[in-house]
C-alpha positions as CSV (number, residue, x, y, z in Angstrom):
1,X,-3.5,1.8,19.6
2,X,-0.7,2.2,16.3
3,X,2.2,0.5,17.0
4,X,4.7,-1.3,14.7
5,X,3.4,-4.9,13.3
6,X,6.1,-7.1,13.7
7,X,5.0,-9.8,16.2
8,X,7.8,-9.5,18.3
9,X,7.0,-5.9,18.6
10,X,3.5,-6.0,20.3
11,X,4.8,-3.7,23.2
12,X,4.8,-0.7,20.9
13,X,1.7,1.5,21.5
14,X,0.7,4.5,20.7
15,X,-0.8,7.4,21.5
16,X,18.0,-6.8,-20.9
17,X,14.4,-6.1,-20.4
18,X,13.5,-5.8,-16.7
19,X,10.9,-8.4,-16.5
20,X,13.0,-10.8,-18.2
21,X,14.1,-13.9,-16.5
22,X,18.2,-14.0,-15.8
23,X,20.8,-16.2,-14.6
24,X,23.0,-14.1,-12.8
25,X,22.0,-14.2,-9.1
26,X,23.7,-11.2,-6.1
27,X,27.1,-12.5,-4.8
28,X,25.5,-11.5,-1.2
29,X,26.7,-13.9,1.7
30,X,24.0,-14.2,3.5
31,X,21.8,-14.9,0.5
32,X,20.6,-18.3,0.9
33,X,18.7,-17.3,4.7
34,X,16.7,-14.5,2.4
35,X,14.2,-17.0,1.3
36,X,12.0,-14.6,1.1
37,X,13.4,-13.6,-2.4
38,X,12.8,-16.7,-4.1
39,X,9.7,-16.7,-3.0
40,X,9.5,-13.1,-4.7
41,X,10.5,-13.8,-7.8
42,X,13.2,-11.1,-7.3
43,X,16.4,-13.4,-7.6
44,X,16.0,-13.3,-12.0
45,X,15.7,-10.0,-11.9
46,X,18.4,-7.9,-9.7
47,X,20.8,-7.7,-12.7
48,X,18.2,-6.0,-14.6
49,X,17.6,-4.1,-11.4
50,X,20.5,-2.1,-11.5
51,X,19.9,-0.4,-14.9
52,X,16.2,1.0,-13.9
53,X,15.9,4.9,-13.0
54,X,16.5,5.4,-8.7
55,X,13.3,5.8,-6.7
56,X,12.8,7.0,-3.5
57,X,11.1,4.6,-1.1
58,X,9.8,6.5,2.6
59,X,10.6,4.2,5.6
60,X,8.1,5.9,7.9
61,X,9.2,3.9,10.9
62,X,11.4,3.4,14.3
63,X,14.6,5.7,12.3
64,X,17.6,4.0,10.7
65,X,21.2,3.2,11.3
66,X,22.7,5.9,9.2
67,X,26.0,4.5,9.8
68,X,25.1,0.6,8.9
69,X,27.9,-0.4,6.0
70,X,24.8,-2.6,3.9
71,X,23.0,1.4,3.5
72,X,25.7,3.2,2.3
73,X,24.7,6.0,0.3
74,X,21.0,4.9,0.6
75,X,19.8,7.1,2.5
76,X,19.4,10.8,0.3
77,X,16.7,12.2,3.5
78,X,16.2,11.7,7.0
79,X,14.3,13.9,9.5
80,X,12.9,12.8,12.8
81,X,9.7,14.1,13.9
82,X,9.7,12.8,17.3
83,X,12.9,14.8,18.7
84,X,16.2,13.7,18.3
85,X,17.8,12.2,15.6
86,X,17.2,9.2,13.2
87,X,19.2,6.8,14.9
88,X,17.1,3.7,15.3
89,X,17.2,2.3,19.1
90,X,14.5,-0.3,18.5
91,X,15.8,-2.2,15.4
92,X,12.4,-2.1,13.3
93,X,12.7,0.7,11.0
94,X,16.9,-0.6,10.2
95,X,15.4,-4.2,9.5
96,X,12.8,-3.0,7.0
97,X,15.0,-0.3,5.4
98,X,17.0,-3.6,4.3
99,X,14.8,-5.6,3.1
100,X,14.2,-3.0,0.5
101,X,17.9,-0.9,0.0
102,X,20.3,-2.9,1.8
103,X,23.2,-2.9,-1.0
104,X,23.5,-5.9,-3.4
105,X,26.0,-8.1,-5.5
106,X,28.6,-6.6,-2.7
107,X,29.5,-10.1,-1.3
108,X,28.8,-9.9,2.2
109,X,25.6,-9.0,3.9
110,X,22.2,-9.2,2.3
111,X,20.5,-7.9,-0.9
112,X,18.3,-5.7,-0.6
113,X,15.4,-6.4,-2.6
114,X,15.1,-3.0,-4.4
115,X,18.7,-2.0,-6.1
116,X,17.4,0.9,-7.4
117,X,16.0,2.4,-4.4
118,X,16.7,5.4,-2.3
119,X,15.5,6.0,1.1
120,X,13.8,8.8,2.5
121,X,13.7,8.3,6.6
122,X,11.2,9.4,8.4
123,X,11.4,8.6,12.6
124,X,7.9,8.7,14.2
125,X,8.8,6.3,17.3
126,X,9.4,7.6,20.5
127,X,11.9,6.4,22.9
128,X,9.1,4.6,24.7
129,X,7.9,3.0,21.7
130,X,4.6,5.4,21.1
131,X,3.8,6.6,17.6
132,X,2.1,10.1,17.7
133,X,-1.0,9.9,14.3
134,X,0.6,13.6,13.8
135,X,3.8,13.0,13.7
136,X,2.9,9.8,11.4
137,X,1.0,12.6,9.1
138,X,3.6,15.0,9.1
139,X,5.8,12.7,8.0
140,X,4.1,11.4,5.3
141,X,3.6,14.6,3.5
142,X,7.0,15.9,4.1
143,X,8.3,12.1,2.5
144,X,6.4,12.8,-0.5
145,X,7.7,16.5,-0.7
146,X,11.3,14.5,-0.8
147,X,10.0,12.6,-4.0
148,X,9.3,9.7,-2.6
149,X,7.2,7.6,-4.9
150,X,6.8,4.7,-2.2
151,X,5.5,5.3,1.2
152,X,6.3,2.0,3.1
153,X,4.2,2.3,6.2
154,X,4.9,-1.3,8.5
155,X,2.6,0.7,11.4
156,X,-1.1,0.3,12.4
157,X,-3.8,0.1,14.7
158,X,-7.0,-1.9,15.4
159,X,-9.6,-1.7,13.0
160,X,-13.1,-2.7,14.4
161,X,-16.2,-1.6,12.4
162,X,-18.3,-2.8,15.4
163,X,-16.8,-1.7,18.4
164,X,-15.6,2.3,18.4
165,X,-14.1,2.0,21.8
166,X,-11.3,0.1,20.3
167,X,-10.7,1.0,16.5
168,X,-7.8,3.4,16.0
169,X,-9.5,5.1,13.2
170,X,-7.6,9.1,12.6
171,X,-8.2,11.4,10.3
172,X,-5.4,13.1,10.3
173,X,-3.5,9.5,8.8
174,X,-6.4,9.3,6.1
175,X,-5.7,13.0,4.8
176,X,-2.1,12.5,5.0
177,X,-2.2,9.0,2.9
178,X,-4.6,11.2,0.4
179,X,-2.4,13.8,0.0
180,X,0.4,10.9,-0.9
181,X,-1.8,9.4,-3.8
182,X,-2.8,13.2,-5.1
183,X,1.1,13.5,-5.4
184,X,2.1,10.5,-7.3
185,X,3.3,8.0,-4.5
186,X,2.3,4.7,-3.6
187,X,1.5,3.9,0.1
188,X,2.2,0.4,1.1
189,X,0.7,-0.9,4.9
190,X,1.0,-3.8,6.7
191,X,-2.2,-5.9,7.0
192,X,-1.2,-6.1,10.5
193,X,-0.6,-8.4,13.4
194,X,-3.7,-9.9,15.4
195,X,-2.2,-10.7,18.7
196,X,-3.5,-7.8,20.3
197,X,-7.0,-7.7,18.9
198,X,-9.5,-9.3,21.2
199,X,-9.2,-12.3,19.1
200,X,-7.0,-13.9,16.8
201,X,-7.3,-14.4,13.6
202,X,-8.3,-11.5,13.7
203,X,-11.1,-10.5,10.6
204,X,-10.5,-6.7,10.2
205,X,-7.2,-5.4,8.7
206,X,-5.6,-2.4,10.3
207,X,-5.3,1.7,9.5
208,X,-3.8,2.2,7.5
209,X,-3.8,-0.6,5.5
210,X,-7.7,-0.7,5.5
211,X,-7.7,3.2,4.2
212,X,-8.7,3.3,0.4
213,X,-5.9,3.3,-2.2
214,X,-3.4,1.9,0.2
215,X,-1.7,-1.3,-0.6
216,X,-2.5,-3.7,2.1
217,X,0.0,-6.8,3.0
218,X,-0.7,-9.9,5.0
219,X,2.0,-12.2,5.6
220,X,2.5,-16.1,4.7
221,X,5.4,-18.2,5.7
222,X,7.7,-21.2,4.1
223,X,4.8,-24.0,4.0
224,X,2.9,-21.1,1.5
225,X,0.2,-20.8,4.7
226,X,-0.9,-18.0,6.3
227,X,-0.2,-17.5,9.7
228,X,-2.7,-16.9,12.2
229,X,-1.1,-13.7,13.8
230,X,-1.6,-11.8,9.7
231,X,-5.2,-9.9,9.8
232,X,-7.4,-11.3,7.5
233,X,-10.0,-8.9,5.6
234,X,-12.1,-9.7,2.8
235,X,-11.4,-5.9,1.0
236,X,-8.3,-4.5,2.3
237,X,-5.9,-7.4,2.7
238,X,-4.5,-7.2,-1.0
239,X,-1.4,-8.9,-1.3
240,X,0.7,-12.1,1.0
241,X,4.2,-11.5,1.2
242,X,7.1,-13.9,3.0
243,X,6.8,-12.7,6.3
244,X,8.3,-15.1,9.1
245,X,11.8,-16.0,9.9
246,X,12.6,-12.9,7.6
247,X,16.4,-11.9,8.0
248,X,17.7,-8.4,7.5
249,X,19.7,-5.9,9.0
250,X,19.6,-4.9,12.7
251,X,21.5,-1.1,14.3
252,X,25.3,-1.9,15.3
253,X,24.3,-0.8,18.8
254,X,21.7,-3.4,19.0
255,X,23.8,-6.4,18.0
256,X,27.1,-5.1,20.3
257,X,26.1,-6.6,23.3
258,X,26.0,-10.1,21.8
259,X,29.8,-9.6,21.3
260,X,30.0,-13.6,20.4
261,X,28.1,-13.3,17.3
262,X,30.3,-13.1,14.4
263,X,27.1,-11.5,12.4
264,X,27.3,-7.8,14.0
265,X,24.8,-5.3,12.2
266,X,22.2,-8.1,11.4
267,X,19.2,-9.8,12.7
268,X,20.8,-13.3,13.7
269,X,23.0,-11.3,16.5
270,X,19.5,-9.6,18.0
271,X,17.4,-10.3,20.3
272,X,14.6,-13.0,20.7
273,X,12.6,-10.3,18.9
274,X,14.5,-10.2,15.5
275,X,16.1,-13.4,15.4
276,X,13.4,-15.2,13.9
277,X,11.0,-12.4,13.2
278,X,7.7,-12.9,12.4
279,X,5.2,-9.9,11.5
280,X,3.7,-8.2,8.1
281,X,6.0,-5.6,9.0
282,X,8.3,-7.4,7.5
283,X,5.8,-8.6,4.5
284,X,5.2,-4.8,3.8
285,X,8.6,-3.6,2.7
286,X,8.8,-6.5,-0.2
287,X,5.7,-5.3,-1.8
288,X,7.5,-1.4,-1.3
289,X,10.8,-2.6,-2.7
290,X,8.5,-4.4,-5.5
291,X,6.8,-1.1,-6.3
292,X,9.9,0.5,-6.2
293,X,10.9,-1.5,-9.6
294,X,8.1,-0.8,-11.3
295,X,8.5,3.1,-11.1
296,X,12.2,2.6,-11.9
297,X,11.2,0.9,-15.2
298,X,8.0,3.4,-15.7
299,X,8.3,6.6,-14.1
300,X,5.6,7.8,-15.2
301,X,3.1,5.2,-13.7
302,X,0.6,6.7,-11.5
303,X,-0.2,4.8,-7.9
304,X,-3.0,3.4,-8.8
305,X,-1.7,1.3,-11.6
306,X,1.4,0.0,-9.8
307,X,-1.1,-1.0,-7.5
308,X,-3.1,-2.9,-10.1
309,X,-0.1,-4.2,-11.6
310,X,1.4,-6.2,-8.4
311,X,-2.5,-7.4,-7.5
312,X,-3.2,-8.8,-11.3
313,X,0.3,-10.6,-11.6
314,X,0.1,-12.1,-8.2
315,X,0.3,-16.1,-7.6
316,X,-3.0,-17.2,-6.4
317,X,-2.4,-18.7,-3.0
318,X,-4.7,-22.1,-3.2
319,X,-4.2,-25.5,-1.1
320,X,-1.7,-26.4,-4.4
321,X,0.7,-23.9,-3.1
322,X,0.2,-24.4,0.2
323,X,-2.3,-22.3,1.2
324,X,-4.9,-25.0,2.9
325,X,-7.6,-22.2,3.6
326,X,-7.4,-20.2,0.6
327,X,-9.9,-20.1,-2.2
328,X,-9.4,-19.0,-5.9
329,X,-9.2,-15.5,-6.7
330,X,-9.2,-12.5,-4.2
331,X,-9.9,-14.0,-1.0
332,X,-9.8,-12.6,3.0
333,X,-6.1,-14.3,3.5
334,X,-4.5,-13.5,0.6
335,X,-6.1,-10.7,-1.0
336,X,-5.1,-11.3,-4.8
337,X,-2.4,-13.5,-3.9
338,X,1.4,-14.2,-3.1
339,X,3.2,-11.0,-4.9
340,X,5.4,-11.9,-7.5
341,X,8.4,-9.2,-8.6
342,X,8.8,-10.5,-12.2
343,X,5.6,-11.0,-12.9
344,X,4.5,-7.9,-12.0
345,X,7.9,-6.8,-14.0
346,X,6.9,-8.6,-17.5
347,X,3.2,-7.0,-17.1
348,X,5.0,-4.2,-18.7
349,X,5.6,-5.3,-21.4
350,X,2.0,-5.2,-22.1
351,X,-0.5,-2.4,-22.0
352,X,-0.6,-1.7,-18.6
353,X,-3.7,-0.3,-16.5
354,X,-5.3,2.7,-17.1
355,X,-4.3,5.5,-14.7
356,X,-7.2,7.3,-13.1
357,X,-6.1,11.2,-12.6
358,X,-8.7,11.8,-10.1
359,X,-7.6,10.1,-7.6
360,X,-8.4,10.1,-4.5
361,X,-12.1,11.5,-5.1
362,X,-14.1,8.9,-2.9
363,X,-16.3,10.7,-1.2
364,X,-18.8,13.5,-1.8
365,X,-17.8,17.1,-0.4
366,X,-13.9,18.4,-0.3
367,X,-12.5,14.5,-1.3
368,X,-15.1,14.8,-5.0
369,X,-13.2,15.8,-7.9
370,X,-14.3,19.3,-9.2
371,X,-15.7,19.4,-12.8
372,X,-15.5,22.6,-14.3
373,X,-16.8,22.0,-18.0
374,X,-18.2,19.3,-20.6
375,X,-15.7,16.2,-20.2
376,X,-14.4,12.9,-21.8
377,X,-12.6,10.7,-19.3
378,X,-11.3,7.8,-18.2
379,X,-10.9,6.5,-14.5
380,X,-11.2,2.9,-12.6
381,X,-13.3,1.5,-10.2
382,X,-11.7,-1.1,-7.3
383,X,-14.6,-3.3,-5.6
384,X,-11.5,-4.0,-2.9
385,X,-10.4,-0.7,-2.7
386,X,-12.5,2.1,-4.7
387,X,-15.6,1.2,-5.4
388,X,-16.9,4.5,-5.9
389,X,-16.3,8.0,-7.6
390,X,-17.5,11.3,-6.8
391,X,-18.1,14.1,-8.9
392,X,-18.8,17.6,-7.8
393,X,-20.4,20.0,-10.6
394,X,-21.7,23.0,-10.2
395,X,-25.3,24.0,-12.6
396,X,-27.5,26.8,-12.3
397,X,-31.0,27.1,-12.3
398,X,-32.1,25.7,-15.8
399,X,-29.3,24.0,-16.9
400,X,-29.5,20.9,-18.3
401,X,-26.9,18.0,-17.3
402,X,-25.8,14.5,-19.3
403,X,-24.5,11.9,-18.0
404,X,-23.1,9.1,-19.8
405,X,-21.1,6.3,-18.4
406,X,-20.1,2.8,-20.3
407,X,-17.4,0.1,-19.1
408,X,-16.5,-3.3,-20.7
409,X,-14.9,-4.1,-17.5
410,X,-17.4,-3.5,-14.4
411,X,-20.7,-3.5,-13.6
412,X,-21.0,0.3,-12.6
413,X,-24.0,2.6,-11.7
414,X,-24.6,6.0,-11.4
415,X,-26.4,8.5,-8.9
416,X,-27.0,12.2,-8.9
417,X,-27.4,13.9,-5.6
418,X,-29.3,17.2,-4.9
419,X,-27.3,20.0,-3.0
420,X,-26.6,19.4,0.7
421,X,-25.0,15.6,0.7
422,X,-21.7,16.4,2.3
423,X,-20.7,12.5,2.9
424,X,-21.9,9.4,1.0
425,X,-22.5,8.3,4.3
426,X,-25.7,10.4,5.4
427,X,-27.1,9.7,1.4
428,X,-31.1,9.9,1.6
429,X,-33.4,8.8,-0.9
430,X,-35.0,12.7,-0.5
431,X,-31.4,14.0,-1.5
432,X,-31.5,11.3,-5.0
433,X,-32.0,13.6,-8.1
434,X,-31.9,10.9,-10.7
435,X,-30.2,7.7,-10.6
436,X,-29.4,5.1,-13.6
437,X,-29.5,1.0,-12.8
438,X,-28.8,-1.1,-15.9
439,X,-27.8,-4.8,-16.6
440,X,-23.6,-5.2,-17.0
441,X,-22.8,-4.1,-20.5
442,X,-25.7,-1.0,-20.9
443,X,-24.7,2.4,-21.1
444,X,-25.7,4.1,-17.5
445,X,-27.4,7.3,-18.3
446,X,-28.7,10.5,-16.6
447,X,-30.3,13.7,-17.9
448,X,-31.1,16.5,-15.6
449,X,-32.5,19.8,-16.0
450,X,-31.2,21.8,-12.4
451,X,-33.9,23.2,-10.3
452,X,-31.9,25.6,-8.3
453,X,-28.2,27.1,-8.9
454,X,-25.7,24.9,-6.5
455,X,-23.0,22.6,-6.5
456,X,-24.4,18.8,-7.3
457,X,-23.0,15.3,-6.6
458,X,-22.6,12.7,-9.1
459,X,-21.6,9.0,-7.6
460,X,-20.3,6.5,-9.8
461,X,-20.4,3.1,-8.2
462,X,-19.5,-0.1,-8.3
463,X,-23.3,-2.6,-8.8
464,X,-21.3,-5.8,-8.2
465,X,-17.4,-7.0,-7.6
466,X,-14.9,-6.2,-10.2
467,X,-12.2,-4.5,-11.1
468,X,-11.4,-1.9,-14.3
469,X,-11.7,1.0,-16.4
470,X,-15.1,3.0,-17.8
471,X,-15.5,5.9,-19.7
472,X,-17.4,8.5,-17.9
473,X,-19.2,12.0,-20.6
474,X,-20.4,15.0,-18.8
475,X,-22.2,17.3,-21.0
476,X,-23.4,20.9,-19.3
């Protein structure tokens, strides 16, 4: 079932320079209950902030209070894709759109963590809390046709390798998030929530965190721990962020009826659901609003190294920090660690990671990246994420094929398939052409003279865990 992963939501089912560290903090008078920012990092930076390009951010959620005074002139799109209109009658997609937009250095409400952000609102909620995969998809793609460069998706379902009766696996999500990384936007996911897996904690993270090239978050709270109800997952948790007792914005409707709160349009005059909300929903939209920053600095940076860029400069959760059951380096809790805004905001100031242009090409059949003629590139392999590369290149009978792959980075091999693997999944050693298994460091190599004239499949893979660039020379 996909539903929305705040905890309190588990009813929901479905069918300067800017890295540089400043003094001035937002005016905002319900600062000092955002911990969450200091935890971020983001406080030294929002003066900076303010000078960096506009990018638009997709809240593919529950709608949005188009009317709230903290989202003025925030929102540039908004189309609902479940009926109606936009306006938000469960709270969820209002609270997350202000963690990232809300307007800052105003002196009343909350900052949002993003200044330079823009949101693109897309509803895929039903009235009785149900979120249609289709309408989730459609949404997406039309999002990224708006030019959004973030796609902030604080949704899932239960991911269960073992059991099929109960994983919420959909195709139609994973081509939608593909067709978001072939256009040039980042999709962020919520870990998600394991009180309704059969167990808890639970060891799988959800869809679509757990899809590759999406940027998984789990949540930790104010001790630095991470809380039982955030998915763990030893490859597609990627990043902590704060999320419990996050506070935000809530729809003016919602708050009305608690006429004795003086705090009308925010999450201290909700319910029991948002008063104290707990969830990676909530962790989700800090590591959006972070990416955010980074393509308002560099617009030209490609998803995949934002991505890189928030996991290298992350704080290593350990026991130090508060952490008791995290380990060093990229762990099942934490992923790479406890995301860090100006961190991630100084790595630009050096060279950044290189960008890998054929992305997404995972897979063998229609997901391999087509090559036409000879080529010189470079691309990245992920161990976490994308820890292999397809190639589809057509030969005829008699030609001869070179391969030649080096990295200083990883530890990669490489395969050539015959004509009729379709998925790297049903791979058979009869279908193996010629394959090349060296020590880390040695050139991989492959020379092949084509038996028959067809379409071949060359897999680059990952031989052990790492992260980085290689050079990949096709000669034909």
């Amino acid at each position: 079932m996909r539903r929305l992963l705040a905890v309190a939501a588990l009813g929901l089912t479905v069918t300067a320079t800017a890295g540089a560290a400043l003094t001035a903090q937002p005016n905002d008078q319900y600062l000092a209950r955002q911990w969450y920012l200091g935890r971020d990092h983001a406080l030294d930076t929002f003066d900076a902030a303010k000078q960096l390009f506009t990018v638009r951010v997709a809240v593919i959620d529950s709608g949005v209070d188009l009317g709230h005074p903290e989202l003025k002139n925030r929102v540039v799109a908004h189309r609902s894709f479940v009926g109606g209109t936009v306006a938000d009658t469960l709270g969820h997609g209002t609270f997350v759109a202000g963690e990232i937009a809300a307007i800052a250095d105003n002196t009343t409400g909350i900052a949002g963590l993003a200044p330079p952000a823009r949101l693109v609102v897309a509803k895929v909620v039903r009235d009785d809390g149900t979120i249609p995969p289709r309408a989730e998809a459609r949404a997406i793609r039309w999002a990224v046709q708006q030019g959004a460069r973030v796609v902030n998706l604080s949704l899932g379902s239960t991911r269960d390798p073992s059991d099929p009766s109960i994983d919420g696996f959909s195709r139609v999500e994973q081509r939608a998030i593909e067709y978001a990384v072939r256009h040039g936007a980042l999709v962020v996911a919520a870990a998600g929530n394991g009180n309704d897996a059969p167990e808890k904690p639970w060891p799988w993270a959800s869809y679509p965190a757990a899809f590759p090239h999406v940027l998984g978050v789990g949540a930790y709270g104010r001790s630095g721990s991470v809380p039982s109800f955030s998915n763990r997952d030893d490859r597609y948790v990627d990043l902590i962020a704060p999320g419990m007792d996050i506070f935000s914005l809530l729809p003016r409707p919602l708050t009305a009826p608690f006429s004795a709160c003086l705090e009308q349009g925010y999450s201290s005059c909700g319910g029991k659901d948002y008063k104290h909300a707990d969830g990676t929903s909530f962790s989700s939209p800090q590591v959006a609003a972070a990416a955010a920053l980074l393509f308002g600095e560099e617009p030209a940076l490609r998803p995949d190294q934002v991505s890189a860029l928030l996991k290298l400069s992350a704080d290593d959760a350990l026991p130090a920090n508060g952490c008791d059951d995290c380990g060093p380096g990229p762990d099942s809790l934490s992923g790479f660690g406890r995301l860090d805004v100006g961190a991630a905001l100084d790595a630009l100031q050096s060279p950044v990671p290189a960008a890998d242009r054929f992305e997404p090409n995972d897979d063998a059949g229609r997901e391999a990246a087509i090559v036409y003629k000879r080529m010189a590139a470079s691309a990245t392999l992920d161990w976490w994420d994308d820890p292999n590369d397809v190639y589809r290149i057509h030969l005829v009978r008699g030609q001869r094929l070179s391969v030649v792959v080096t990295s200083e980075k990883v530890d990669p091999s490489i395969v050539l398939w015959k004509p009729g693997l379709h998925a790297l999944a049903d791979a058979r050693s009869d279908l193996r052409a010629r394959r090349s298994i060296h020590p880390a460091g040695a050139p991989e190599r492959i020379h092949f003279k084509a038996h028959r004239t067809a379409w071949y499949t060359l897999q680059v893979r990952l031989a052990r865990p790492g992260f980085g660039p290689y050079r990949i020379r096709l000669a034909f």
